[in-house]
C-alpha positions as CSV (number, residue, x, y, z in Angstrom):
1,X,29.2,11.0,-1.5
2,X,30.7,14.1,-1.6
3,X,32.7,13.6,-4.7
4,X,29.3,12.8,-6.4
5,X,28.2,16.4,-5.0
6,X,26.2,15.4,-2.5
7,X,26.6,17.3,0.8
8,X,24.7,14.9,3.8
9,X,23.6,15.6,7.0
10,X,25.2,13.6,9.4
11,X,23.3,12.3,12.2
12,X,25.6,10.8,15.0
13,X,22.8,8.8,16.6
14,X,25.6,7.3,19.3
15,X,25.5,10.7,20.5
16,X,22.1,12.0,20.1
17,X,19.5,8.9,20.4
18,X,17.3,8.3,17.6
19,X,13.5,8.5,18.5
20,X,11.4,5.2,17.7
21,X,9.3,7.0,15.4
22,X,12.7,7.9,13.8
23,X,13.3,4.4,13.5
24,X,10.4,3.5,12.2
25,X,10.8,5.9,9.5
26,X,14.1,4.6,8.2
27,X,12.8,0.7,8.9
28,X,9.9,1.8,6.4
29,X,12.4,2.9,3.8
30,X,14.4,0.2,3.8
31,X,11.4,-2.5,3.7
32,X,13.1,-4.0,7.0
33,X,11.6,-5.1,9.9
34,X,13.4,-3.7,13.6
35,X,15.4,-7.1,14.2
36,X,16.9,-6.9,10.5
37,X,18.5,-3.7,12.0
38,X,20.3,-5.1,14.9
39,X,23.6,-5.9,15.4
40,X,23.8,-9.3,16.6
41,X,27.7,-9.2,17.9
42,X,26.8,-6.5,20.5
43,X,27.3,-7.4,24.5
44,X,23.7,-5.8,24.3
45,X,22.1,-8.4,22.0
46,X,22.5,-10.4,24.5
47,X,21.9,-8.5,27.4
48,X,18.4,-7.7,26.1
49,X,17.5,-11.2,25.1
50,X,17.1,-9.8,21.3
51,X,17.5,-13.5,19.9
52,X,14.2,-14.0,21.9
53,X,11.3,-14.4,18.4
54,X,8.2,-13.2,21.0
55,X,10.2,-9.8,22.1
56,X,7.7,-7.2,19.7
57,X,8.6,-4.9,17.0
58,X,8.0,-2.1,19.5
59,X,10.0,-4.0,22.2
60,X,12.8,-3.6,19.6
61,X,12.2,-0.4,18.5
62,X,12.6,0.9,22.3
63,X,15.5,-1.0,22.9
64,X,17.0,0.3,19.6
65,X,16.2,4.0,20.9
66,X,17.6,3.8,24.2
67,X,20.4,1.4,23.1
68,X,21.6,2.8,19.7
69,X,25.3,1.4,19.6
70,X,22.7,-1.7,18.6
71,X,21.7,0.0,15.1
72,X,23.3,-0.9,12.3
73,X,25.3,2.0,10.9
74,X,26.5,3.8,8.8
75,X,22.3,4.4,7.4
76,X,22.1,6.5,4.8
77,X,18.8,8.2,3.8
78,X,17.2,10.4,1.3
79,X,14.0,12.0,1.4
80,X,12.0,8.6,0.0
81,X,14.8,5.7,0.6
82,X,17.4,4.9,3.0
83,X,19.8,1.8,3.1
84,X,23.0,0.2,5.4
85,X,26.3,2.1,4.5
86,X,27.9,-0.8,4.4
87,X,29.7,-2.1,2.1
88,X,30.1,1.5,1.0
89,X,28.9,0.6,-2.6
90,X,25.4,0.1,-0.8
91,X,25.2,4.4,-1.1
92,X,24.7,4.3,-4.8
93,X,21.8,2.1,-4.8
94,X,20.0,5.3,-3.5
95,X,22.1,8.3,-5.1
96,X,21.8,7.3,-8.8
């Protein structure tokens, strides 16, 4: 990114938990739903019974908060789209 001169702010959400209404946000930009977010191959996944269809959307989202190391990452936003950084060439779908 920053050889294309872009300069981002990097959140470290592992470190500073992201708010659900945060999440939300980003979900919204990306057109996913909370469960499309999650990594599956976490301890936690399991922990939380996340495989279980009836937990809610908000369910998620609070899990998600207070659980972060389950959120997909790198996420990349910009002010009106965001997207997984991963594989890295996922970036330039939102910086061209």
């Amino acid at each position: 990114m920053k050889e294309n001169g872009i300069n981002p702010t990097i959140i470290l959400y592992l470190e500073n938990k992201p708010k659900v209404n945060e999440l939300k946000k980003i979900l919204d930009l990306m057109n996913m739903k909370p469960r499309e977010l999650l990594r599956k191959g976490e301890d936690d996944y399991k922990i939380f019974n996340l495989n279980d269809s009836n937990k809610s959307d908000e369910e998620i989202l609070k899990i998600m908060s207070e659980n972060p190391k389950l959120i997909e990452r790198p996420i990349v936003v910009t002010d009106n789209k965001a997207v997984i950084g991963r594989p890295p060439e996922n970036i330039f779908k939102i910086i061209k």
